[in-house]
Residue, then its C-alpha position, 0 to 999 in steps of 0.5 A: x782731403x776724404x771724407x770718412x763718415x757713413x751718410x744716409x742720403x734720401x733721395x727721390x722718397x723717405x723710404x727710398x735710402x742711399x749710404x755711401x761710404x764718403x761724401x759726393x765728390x764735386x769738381x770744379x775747374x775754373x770755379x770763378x763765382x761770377x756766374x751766381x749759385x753753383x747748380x750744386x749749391x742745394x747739395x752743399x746746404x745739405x751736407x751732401x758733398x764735398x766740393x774741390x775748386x780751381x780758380x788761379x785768378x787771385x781775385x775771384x779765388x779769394x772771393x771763394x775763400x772768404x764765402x766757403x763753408x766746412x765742404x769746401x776746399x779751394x786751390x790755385x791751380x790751373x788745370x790744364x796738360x801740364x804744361x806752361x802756357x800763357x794766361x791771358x788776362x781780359x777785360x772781362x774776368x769770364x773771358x780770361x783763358x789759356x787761349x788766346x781770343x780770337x778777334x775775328x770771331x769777338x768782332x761778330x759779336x755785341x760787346x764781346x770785343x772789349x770784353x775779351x780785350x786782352x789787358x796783360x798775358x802771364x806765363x802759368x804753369x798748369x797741372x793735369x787733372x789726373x795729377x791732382x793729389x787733392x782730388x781722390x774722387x770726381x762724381x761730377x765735374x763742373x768745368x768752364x775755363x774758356x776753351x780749354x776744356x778738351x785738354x782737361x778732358x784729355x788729360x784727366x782720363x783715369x780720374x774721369x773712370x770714376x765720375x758719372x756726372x760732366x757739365x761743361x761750357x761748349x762752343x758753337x762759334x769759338x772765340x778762341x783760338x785753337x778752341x775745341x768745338x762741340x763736336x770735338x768735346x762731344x767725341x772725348x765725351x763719347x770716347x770716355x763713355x758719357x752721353x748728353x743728357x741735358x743742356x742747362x743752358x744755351x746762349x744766343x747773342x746778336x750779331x754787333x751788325x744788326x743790333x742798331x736795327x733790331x735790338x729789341x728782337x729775338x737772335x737766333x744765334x748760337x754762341x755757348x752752351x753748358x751741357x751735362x754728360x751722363x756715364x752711358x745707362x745703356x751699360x748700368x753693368x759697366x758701373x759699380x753700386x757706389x757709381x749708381x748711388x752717388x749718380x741718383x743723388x747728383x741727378x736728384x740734388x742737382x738737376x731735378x733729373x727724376x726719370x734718372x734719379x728713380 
């Protein structure tokens, strides 16, 4: 579905005006609701953007069905290489995954052993991101499916030349197994030509031995993060005018980034 109207978008002052030719182009993969607003909801509201979400769970797809607006479309499809793989279905519906949960690494950690229990296993086909007909353009890909996101990454290439914007879940111990590290996503990122930009979230959780003894302190652990990856601004002439425009708006709207935004 393409977005035709001419926009005007203010972005950082009134005097300061965008056009672009079509709406921004959000992407989200794994698209599950149940982690609260969007970090582009402000741009929804205002009729900035178009999203296009992939959630295969029936029941949280239909949840995003039910609740979408005009500028929102959403799909079944898993994301992934392409190939068939083996969905497995846990306790806890964040921790459904292409891969299998590593139990060594759950039993580390309070709680995450019963909610990465695996309940049922259903095989599912994916399709790879470049693939996807539905999806003309990506400025910004949101994406969290539980490990598989190098894959996506690798697989989705010549959509990705397009994007300026990639926030993505990372992994500093990995509940899964055969999961991509950060390190690994970091190099896919750089050799795509992206670079950090910000973390809009770190997760620390406590290690299940010492939590009897110390729960109500500080852990210092690492487990998760969501961080945002930038096209590298070094080479702003590698990027076209739609490129830098739809990369101020996203930078404004959604991550308060003023410094890239101006």
């Amino acid at each position: 579905m393409e977005n035709n109207p001419i926009k005007a978008h203010f972005y950082t002052k009134p005097e300061e005006i965008f056009i672009t030719a079509r709406l921004t182009s959000i992407v989200d993969i794994g698209a599950n609701p149940i982690d609260g607003d969007p970090p582009y909801k402000s741009m929804l509201q205002q009729d900035l953007c178009h999203v296009y979400g992939f959630e295969p769970q029936p029941h949280a797809l239909a949840q995003l069905l039910n609740l979408k607006s005009a500028n929102e479309t959403y799909l079944s499809d898993a994301v992934g290489d392409g190939n068939q793989h083996t969905l497995n279905i846990t306790n806890a519906s964040g921790m459904v995954s292409l891969l299998k949960p590593n139990q060594r690494q759950l039993d580390l950690f309070k709680d995450f052993s019963e909610w990465g229990k695996v309940i049922t296993q259903e095989p599912i086909q994916t399709k790879r991101l470049d693939d996807l007909v539905a999806i003309k353009h990506i400025d910004l890909l949101k994406i969290d499916i539980q490990g598989a996101e190098l894959m996506v990454f690798q697989h989705g290439r010549e959509k990705l030349k397009e994007a300026v914007f990639i926030q993505t879940e990372v992994s500093f111990v990995n509940l899964y197994e055969d999961q991509a590290s950060f390190g690994d996503i970091d190099l896919e990122m750089r050799l795509q030509g992206f670079i950090p930009h910000t973390f809009t979230a770190i997760k620390n959780w406590p290690i299940k031995a010492s939590w009897n003894e110390y729960g109500d302190q500080q852990f210092n652990q690492l487990l998760e993060a969501d961080i945002v990856y930038i096209k590298d601004i070094a080479y702003p002439e590698k990027l076209t005018d739609n490129q830098l425009m739809h990369m101020a708006m996203i930078a404004h709207h959604v991550y308060k980034s003023v410094d890239l935004a101006g």
